[in-house]
C-alpha positions as a printed Julia matrix, in Angstrom:
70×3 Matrix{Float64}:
 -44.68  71.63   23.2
 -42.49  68.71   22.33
 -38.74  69.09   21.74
 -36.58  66.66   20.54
 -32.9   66.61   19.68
 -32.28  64.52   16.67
 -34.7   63.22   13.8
 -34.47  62.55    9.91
 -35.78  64.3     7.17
 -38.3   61.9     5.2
 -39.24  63.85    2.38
 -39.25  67.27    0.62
 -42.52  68.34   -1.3
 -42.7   71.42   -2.88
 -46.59  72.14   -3.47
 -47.62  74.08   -6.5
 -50.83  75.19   -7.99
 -50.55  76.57  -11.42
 -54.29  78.13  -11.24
 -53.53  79.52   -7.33
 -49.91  80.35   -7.58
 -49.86  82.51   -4.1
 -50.61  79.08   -2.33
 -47.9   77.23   -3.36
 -46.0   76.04   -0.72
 -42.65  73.38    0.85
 -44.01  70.39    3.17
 -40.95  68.79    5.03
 -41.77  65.51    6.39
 -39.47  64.52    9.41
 -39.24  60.82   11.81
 -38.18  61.52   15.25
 -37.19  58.69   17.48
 -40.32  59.57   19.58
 -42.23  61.74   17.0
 -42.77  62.7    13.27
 -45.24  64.99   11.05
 -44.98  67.34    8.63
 -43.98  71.0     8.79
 -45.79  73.61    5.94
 -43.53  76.66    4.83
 -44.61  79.82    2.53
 -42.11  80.5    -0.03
 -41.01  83.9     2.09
 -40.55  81.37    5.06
 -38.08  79.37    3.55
 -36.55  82.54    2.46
 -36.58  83.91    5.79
 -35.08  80.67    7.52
 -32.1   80.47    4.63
 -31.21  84.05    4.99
 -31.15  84.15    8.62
 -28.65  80.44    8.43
 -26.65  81.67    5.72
 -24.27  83.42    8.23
 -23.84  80.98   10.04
 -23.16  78.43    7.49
 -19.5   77.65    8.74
 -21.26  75.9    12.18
 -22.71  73.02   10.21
 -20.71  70.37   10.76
 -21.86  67.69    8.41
 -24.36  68.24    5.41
 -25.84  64.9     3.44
 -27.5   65.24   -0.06
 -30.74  63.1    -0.07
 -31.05  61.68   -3.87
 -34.9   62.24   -5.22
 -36.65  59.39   -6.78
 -37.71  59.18  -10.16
């Protein structure tokens, strides 16, 4: 197990299959200063994760919006 305490987001790719609609799925790709890769969630993951942070929402103490490209 590696742990690290700071890193970027890269990218956001949400995965969809319009023939297999059950495997559709968010890929967050993430540089460390020692590390990167990608993490896969399920829909009901991300769910899960933003549920259990909404509470705590007031301990963020900076957010920065990412523009997409086109």
């Amino acid at each position: 197990m590696k742990i690290e305490t700071g890193g970027e987001v890269k990218e956001v790719l949400i995965n969809e299959d319009i023939f297999h609609p059950e495997a559709e799925s968010v890929s967050i790709c993430f540089r460390g200063k020692n590390s990167s890769g990608i993490v896969d969630f399920s829909p009901k993951e991300l769910e899960s994760i933003l549920e259990s942070v909404k509470s705590r929402m007031h301990l963020v103490k900076g957010l920065q919006r990412l523009r997409g490209r086109l």
